[in-house]
Steps between C-alpha positions, in 0.01 A plus 500: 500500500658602828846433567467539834772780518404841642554786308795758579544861430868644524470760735882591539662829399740352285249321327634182623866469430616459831328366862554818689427887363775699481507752765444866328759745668362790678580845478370716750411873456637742791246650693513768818251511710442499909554147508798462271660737725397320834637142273810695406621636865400106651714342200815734554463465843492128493807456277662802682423287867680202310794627363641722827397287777757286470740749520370657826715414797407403867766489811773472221321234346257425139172619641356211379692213368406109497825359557410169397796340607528606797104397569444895592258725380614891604154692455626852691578450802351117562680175396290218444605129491367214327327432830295793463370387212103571687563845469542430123174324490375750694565772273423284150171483685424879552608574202257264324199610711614875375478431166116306538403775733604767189354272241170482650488877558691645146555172263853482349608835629843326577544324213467886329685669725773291739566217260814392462400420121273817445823746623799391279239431214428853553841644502615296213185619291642849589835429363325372181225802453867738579692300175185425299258762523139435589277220403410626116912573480554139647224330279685684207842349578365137541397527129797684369796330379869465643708851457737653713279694711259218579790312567637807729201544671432137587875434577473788776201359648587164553822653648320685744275211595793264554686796724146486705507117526828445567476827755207303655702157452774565695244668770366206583832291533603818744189420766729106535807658487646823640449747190831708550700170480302376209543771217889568562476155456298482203720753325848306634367185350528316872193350527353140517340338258183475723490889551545519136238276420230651678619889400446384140162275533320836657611716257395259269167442635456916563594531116270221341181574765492882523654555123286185326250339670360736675134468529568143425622449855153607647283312259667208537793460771348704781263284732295827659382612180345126495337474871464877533134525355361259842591765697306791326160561624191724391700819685860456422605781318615405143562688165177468349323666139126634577344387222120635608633828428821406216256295300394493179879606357489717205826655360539858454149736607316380777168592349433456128207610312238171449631292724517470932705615711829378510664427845832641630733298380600620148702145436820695431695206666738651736375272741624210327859673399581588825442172688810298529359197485327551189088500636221676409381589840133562367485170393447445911735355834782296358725275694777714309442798621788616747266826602744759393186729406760609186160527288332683772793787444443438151119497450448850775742662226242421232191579691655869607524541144173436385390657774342228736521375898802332525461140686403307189733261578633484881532319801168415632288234606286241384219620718576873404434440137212288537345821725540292818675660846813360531689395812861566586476342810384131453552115743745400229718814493478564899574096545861572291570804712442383800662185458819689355539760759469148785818412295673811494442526887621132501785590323613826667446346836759208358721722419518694792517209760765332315798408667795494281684183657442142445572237712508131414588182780656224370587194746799247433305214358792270520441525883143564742705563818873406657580465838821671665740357702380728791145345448339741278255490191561712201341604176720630231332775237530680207387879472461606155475849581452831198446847511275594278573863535746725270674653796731283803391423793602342835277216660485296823394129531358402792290197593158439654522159684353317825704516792802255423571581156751786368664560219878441587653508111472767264591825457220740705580794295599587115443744230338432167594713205187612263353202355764276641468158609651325782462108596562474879562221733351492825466199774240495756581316830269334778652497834357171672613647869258827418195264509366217281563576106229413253450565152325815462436810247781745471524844341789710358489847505702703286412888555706812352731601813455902360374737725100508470472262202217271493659263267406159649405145360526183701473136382357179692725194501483160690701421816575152458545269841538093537 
């Protein structure tokens, strides 16, 4: 009789024991090759761009440095403010539409050869291969029991590693606060707890994601590797197996007596030891891929052995291997470039016509208006006036008013220090004997009082009249 249940089958590695498999460590086999070389100069010169910016000065100053509490980001020779925060959106923006416009053209070509993730993964997996030994010498230590030299060896590498993090750490901390100040104080002990926190929870975090988890973090933390494969079309250029020409696999001879022709692909493997996130790459496109083309280095070593075309495996197209003409130039791919070089013009054009000095009216809200003993109406103000430059400068204030109004209080001329902020009170007085006095729109001008500077902003306010 049927007990209504539906038959199960345990499909789990462990046979059952737990909910979750437990993730099998990979050890990656070294490989040279063009691409490894092109993936080795981007990762050095990633982590090389990381660690010595901060240490590059501008005008006697961090080159860049986000003084958050101060509110000012130094980026060379601009200062922005929180109130240029579009220029921020601006650039998140670009920056996003490069990385689609890439992605439909090459796939994950960043995540192989710019990532963050990919570069100290990669330099940490050289520390290891430089204390190990290669994979078969790694493999061989995993099994062997604790001795003095395994215990040497792995005691050195996790040394190293933490040296990195704690190199790359401290970095960070060093972009928020001024990096020559921050390691004498480091060493001195005369930091703040704050500073101290956040030095230690990125070495942390460099130690545990490029030492441990490493592919971990783009199979499962990384949001791209999720979203990325919407983007590809039939002509972006991917790491790809032919397997018209690889298939059927046969180990060893490609031709034995009694039996067809074998394809290319001998099945030695390599393909599969090399990748770092563990794939088999003829097994088709996988979301975890990260298009480092390390089995395309691998599997043009085997095919000049055995004397085949290289290009087994390589970056192609879908439409290439199915014998279709592929397109480089396509609506989706133009649509991204055009639309990112619009921003980048937006941007640069931003940039240039920026003014830096800010000018904000306040008016007494206690009081619209007073009238004088002599008969006259006034307005009081507040200017809330910053220069959003690095270097001094002097500026005039002058006012653009109907005929009866002038500005009789405040100070017509001042200097502002680089990023300093001034709060300036200023009165603006209608003469009833000049004509009738109404309420009407006023302007204050501020502009820099430097020979041919074109630093100018002005700022509307309300005349206020019974």
């Amino acid at each position: 009789m049927n007990s209504g249940r539906i038959p199960s089958q345990d499909l789990s590695p462990d046979g059952g024991s737990g909910l979750y498999a437990k993730r099998r460590r990979i050890q990656i086999k070294d490989v040279k090759g063009h691409y490894q070389r092109l993936r080795d100069t981007s990762v050095r010169l990633v982590v090389a761009l990381y660690l010595v910016l901060p240490w590059l000065t501008w005008n006697g100053r961090q080159a860049i440095l986000f003084d958050l509490p101060e509110r000012r980001f130094h980026i060379f020779g601009v200062t922005f403010w929180p109130q240029d925060f579009l220029f921020l959106a601006w650039a998140l923006i670009i920056a996003a539409l490069g990385l689609f416009f890439v992605t439909v053209f090459a796939g994950r070509v960043y995540c192989g050869y710019v990532c963050p993730q990919t570069a100290w993964t990669r330099l940490f997996m050289a520390i290891e291969q430089r204390c190990e030994g290669d994979r078969h010498q790694r493999l061989k230590w995993d099994r062997a029991p604790w001795g003095a030299e395994k215990l040497l060896r792995r005691g050195l590498k996790h040394v190293l590693w933490l040296a990195l993090a704690l190199a790359t750490g401290v970095t960070f901390v060093g972009y928020f606060t001024p990096i020559r100040e921050l390691l004498p104080a480091l060493v001195s002990g005369e930091v703040g707890g704050w500073t101290l926190f956040w030095s230690g929870f990125f070495t942390i975090a460099t130690y545990g994601n490029a030492g441990f988890m490493r592919e971990q973090v783009c199979l499962y933390m990384c949001p791209y590797a999720r979203f990325q494969s919407v983007m590809f079309d039939r002509d972006t250029l991917v790491v790809s197996y032919d397997r018209a020409r690889g298939e059927p696999r046969r180990r060893g001879a490609r031709k034995s007596s009694g039996q067809e022709p074998a394809g290319d692909c001998v099945d030695c493997g390599l393909c599969v030891q090399v990748c770092p996130t563990g794939i088999d790459i003829r097994d088709g496109l996988q979301y975890e891929c990260i298009t480092c083309a390390a089995c395309v280095d691998a599997c043009d070593q085997v095919m000049a052995r055995i004397g085949r075309p290289r290009g087994l495996i390589d970056y192609t197209t879908e439409n290439t291997l199915n014998g279709r003409r592929s397109r480089v130039l396509r609506p989706r791919l133009i649509g991204y470039g055009l639309v990112m070089v619009l921003m980048m013009g937006w941007f640069a054009a931003g940039l240039v016509q920026r003014v830096p000095l800010q000018v904000d009216v306040l008016r007494d809200r206690n009081q619209l208006y007073r009238l004088t003993a002599d008969g006259r109406i006034e307005n009081s103000y507040r200017l809330e006036i910053l220069n959003k430059d690095q270097q001094a400068h002097d500026y005039r204030l002058s006012l653009d008013a109907p005929e009866g109004l002038t500005l009789v209080q405040g100070n017509p001329t001042f200097t502002l220090a680089g990023g300093e902020h001034r709060s300036l009170p200023v009165t603006v007085s209608g003469d009833p004997y000049a004509g009738e006095v109404r309420s009407a729109t006023v302007r204050f001008r501020v502009r820099s009082s430097e020979p041919r500077s074109t630093m100018e902003t002005t700022h509307e306010a309300r005349f206020i009249a019974p």
